[in-house]
N, CA, C and O atoms as a MOPAC input file, in Angstrom:
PM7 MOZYME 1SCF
protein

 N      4.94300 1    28.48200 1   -60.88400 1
 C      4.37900 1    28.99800 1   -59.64700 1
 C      3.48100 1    30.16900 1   -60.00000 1
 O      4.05500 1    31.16800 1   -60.43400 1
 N      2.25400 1    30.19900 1   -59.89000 1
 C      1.15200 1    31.31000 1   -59.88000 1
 C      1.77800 1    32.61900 1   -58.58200 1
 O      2.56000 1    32.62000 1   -57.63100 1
 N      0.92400 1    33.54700 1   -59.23500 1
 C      1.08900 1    34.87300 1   -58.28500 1
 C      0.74200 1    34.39700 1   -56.94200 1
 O      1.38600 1    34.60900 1   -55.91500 1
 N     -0.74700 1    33.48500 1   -57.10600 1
 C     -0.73300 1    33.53400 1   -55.73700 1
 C      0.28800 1    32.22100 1   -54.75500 1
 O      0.10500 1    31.82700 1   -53.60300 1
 N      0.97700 1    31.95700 1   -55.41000 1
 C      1.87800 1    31.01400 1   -54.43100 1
 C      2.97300 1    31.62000 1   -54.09200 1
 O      3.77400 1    31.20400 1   -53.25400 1
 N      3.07800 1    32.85000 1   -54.86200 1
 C      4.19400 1    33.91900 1   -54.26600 1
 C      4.03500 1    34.62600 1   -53.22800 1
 O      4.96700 1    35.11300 1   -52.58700 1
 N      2.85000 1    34.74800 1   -52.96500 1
 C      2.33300 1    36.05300 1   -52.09400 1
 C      1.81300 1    34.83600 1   -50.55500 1
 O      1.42800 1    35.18600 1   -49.43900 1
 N      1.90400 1    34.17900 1   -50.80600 1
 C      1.24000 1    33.10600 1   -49.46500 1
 C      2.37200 1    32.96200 1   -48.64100 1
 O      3.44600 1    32.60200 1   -49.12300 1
 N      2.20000 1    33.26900 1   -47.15900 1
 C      3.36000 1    33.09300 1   -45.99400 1
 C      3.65000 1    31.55100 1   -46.24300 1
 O      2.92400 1    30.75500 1   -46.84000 1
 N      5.04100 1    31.28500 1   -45.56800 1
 C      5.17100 1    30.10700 1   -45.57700 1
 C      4.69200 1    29.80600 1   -44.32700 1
 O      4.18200 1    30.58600 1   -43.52300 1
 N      4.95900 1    28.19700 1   -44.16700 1
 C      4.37700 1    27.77300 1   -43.13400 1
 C      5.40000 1    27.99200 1   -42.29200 1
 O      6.60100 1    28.09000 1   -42.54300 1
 N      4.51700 1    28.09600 1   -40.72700 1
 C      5.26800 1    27.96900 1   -39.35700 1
 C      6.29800 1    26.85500 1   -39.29900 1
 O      6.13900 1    25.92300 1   -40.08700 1
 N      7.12300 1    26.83500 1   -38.63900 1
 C      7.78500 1    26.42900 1   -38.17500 1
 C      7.24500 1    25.26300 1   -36.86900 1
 O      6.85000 1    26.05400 1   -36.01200 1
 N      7.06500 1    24.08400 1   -36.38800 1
 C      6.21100 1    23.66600 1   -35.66400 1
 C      7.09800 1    23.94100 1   -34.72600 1
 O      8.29800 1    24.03900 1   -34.98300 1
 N      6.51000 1    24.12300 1   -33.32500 1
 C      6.96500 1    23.99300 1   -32.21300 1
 C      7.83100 1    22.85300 1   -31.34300 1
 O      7.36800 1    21.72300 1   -31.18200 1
 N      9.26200 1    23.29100 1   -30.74300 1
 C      9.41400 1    21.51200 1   -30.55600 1
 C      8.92600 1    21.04500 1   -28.92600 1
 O      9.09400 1    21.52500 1   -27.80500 1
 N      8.38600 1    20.10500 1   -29.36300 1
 C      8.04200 1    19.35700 1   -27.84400 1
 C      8.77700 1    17.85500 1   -27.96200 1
 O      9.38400 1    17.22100 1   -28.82500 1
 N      8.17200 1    17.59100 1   -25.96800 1
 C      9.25200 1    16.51400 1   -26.12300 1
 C      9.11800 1    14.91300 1   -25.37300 1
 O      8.96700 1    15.18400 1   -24.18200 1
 N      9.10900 1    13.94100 1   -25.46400 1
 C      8.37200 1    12.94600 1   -24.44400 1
 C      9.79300 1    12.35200 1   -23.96800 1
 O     10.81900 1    11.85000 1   -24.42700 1
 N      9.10200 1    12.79100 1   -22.57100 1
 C     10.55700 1    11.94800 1   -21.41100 1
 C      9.74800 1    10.58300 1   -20.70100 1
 O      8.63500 1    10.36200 1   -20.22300 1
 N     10.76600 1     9.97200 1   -20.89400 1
 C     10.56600 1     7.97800 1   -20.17900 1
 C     11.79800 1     7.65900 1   -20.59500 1
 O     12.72000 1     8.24400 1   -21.16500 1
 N     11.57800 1     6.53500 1   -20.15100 1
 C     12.50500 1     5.15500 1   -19.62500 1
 C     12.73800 1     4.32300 1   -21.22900 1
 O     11.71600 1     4.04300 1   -21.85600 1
 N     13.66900 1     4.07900 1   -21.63300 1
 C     14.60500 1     2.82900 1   -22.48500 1
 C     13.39200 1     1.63700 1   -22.08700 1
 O     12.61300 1     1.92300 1   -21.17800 1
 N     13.27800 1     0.50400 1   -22.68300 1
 C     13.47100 1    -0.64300 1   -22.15200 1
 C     14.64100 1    -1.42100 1   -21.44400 1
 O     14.55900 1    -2.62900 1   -21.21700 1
 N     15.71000 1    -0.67700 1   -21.11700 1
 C     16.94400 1    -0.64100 1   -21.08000 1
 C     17.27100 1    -0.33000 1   -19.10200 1
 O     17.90400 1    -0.95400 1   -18.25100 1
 N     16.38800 1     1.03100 1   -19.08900 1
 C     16.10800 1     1.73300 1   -18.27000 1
 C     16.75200 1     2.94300 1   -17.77800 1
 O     16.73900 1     3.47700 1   -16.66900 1
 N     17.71900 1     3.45500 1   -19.65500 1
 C     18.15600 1     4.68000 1   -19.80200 1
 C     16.62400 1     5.97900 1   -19.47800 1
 O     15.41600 1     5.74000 1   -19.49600 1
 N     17.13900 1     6.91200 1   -19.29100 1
 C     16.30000 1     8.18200 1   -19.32100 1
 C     16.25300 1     9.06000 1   -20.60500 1
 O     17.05000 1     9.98500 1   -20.76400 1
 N     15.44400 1     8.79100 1   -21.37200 1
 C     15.28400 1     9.70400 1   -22.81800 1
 C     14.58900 1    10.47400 1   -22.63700 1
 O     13.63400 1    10.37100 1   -21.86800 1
 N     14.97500 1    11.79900 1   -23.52200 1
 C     14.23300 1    12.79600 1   -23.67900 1
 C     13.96000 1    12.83700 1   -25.34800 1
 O     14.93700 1    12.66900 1   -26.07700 1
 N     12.99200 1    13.00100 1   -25.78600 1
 C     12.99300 1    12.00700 1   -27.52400 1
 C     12.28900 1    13.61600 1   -28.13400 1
 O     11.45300 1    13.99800 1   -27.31500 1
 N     12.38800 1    14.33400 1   -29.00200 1
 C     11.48300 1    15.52200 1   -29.39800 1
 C     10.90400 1    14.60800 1   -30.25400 1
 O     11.44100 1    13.65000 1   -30.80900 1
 N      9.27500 1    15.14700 1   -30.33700 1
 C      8.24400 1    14.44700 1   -30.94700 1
 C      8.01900 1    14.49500 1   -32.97500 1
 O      7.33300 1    13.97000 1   -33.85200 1
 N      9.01800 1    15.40100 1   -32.82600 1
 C      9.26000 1    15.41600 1   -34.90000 1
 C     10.48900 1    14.77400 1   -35.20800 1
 O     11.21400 1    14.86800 1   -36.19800 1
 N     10.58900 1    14.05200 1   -34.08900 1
 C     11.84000 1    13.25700 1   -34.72200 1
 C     13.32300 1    13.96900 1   -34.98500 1
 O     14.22600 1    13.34400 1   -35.54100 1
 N     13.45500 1    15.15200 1   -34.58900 1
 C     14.47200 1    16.23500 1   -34.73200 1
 C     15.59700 1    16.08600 1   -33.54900 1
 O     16.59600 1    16.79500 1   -33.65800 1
 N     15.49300 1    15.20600 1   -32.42700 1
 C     16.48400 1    15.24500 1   -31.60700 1
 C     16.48100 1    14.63000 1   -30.19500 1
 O     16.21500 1    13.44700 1   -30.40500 1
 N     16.58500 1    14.74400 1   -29.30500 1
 C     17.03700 1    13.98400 1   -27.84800 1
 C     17.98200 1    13.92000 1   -27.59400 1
 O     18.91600 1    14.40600 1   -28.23100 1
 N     18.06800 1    13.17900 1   -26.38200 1
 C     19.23600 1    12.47900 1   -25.35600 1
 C     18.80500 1    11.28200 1   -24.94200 1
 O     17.76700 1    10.63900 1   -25.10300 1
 N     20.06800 1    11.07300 1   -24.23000 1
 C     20.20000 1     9.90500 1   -22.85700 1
 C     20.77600 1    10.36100 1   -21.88300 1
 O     21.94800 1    10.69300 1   -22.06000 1
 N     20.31300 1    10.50200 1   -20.83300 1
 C     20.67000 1    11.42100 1   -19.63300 1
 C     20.16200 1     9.93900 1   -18.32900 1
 O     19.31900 1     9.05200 1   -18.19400 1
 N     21.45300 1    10.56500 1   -17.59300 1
 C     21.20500 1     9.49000 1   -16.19600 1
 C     20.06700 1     9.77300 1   -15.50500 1
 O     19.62000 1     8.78700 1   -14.92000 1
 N     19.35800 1    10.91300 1   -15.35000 1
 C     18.01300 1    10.25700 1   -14.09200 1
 C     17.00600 1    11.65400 1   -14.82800 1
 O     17.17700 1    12.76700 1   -15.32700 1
 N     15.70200 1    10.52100 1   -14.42100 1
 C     14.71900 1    12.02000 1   -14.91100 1
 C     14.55900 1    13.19600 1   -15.16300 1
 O     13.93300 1    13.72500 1   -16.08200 1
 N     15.27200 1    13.73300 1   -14.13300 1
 C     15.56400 1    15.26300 1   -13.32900 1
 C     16.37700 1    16.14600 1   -14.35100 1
 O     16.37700 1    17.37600 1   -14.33300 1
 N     17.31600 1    15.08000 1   -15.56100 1
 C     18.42100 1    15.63700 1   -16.44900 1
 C     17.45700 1    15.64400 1   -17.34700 1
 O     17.14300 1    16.75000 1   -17.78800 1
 N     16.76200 1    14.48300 1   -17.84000 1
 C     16.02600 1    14.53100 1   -18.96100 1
 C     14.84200 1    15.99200 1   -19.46200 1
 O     14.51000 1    16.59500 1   -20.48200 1
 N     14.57900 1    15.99700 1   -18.11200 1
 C     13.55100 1    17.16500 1   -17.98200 1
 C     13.88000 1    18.51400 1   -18.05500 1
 O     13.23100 1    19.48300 1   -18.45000 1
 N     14.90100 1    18.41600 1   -17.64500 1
 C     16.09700 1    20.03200 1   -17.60700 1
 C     16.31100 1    19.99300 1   -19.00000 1
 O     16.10700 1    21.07200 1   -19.55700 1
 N     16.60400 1    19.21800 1   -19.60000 1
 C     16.79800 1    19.67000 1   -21.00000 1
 C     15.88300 1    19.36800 1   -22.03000 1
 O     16.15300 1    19.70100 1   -23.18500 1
 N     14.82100 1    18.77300 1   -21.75500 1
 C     13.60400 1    19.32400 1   -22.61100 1
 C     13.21500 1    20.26000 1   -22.48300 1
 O     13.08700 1    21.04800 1   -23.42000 1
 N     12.87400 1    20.52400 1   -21.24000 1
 C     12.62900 1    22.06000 1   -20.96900 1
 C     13.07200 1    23.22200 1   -21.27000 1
 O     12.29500 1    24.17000 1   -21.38300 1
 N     14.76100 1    23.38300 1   -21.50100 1
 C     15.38400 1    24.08700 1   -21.83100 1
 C     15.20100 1    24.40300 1   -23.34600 1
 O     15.21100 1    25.50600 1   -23.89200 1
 N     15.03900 1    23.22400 1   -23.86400 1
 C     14.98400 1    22.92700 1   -25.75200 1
 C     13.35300 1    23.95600 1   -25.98100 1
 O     13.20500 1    24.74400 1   -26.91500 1
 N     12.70700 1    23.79300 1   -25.32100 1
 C     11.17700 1    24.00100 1   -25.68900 1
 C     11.45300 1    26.01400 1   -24.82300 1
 O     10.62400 1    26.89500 1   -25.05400 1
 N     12.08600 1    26.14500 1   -24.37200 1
 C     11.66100 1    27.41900 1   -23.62900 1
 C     11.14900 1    27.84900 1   -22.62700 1
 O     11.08700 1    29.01200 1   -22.22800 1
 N     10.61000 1    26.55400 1   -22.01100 1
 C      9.54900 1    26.10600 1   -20.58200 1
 C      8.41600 1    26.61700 1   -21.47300 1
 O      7.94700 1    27.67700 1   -21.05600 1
 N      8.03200 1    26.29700 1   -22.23300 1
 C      6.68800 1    26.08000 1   -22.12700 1
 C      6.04300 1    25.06300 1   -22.09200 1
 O      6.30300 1    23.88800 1   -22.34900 1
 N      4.60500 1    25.92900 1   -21.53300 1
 C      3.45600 1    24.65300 1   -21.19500 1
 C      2.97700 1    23.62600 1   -22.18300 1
 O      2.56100 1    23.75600 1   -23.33400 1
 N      3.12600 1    22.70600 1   -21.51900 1
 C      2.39200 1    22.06900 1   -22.07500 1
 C      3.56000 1    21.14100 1   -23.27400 1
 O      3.19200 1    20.28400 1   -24.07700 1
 N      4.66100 1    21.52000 1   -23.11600 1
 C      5.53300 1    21.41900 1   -24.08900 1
 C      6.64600 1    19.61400 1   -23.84100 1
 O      7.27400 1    18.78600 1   -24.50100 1
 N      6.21700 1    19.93900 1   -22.39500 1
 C      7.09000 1    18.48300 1   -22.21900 1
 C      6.02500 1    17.51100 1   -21.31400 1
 O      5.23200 1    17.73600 1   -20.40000 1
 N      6.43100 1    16.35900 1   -22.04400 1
 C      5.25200 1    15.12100 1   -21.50900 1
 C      5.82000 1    13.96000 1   -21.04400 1
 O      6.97100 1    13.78900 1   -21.44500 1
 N      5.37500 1    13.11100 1   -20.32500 1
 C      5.95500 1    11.90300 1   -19.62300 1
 C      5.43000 1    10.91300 1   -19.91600 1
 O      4.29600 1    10.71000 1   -19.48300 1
 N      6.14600 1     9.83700 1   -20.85400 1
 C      5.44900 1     8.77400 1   -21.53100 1
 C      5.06900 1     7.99300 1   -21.03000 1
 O      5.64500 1     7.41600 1   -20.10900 1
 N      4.09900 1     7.75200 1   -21.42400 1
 C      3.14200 1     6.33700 1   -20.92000 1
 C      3.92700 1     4.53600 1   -20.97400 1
 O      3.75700 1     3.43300 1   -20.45400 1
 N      4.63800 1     5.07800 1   -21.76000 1
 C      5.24000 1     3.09000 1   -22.77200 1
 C      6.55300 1     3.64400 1   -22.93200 1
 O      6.75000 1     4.85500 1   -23.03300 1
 N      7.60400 1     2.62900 1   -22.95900 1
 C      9.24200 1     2.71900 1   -22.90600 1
 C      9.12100 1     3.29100 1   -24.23400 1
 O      8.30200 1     2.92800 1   -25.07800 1
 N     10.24600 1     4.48200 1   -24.40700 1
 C     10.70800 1     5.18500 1   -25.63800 1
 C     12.16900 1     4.55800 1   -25.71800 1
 O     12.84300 1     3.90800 1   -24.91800 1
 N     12.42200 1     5.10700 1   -27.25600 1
 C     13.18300 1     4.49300 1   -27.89500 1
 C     13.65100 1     6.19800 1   -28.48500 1
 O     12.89000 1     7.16300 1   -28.41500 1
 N     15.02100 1     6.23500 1   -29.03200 1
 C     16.20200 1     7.04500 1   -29.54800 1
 C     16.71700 1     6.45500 1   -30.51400 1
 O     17.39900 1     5.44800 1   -30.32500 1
 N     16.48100 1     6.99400 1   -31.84400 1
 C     17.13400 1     6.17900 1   -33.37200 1
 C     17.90400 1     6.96000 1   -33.12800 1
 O     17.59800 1     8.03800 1   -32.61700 1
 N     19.17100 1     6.60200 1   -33.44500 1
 C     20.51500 1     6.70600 1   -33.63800 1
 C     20.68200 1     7.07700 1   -35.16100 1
 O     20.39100 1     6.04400 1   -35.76300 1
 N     21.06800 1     8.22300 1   -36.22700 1
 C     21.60300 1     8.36600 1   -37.20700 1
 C     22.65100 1     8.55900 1   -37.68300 1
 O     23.41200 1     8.83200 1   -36.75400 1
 N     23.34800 1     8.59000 1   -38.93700 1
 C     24.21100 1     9.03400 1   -38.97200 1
 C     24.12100 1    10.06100 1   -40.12900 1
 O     25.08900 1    10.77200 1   -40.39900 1

């Protein structure tokens, strides 16, 4: 590692945002867009409360998908 890779900030941290829709199923997901997390929540209104909550309310931060989302399951 050179001096100057010592002295360089690391990178940010990205912001999390989040896309709320419908399963093909016609569960309510809230999916974060880096792949870092979600739910399944019974009606929009939940989904949105807790994206919102995850992000801080900010703008611009939660979106309403266009096309059925999907929730990978890991272990």
């Amino acid at each position: 590692m050179s001096h100057l890779d010592a002295t360089r900030p690391a990178p940010a941290r990205l912001p999390l945002a989040f896309l709320v829709g419908q399963s093909p199923e016609g569960h309510w997901l809230a999916v974060e867009t880096h792949g870092l997390g979600g739910g399944i929540f019974r009606t929009c209104r939940d989904a949105l409360h807790y994206a919102a909550g995850e992000t801080g309310r900010r703008p611009d931060a939660v979106r309403l998908a266009s096309a059925p989302l999907s929730l990978a399951l890991v272990r």
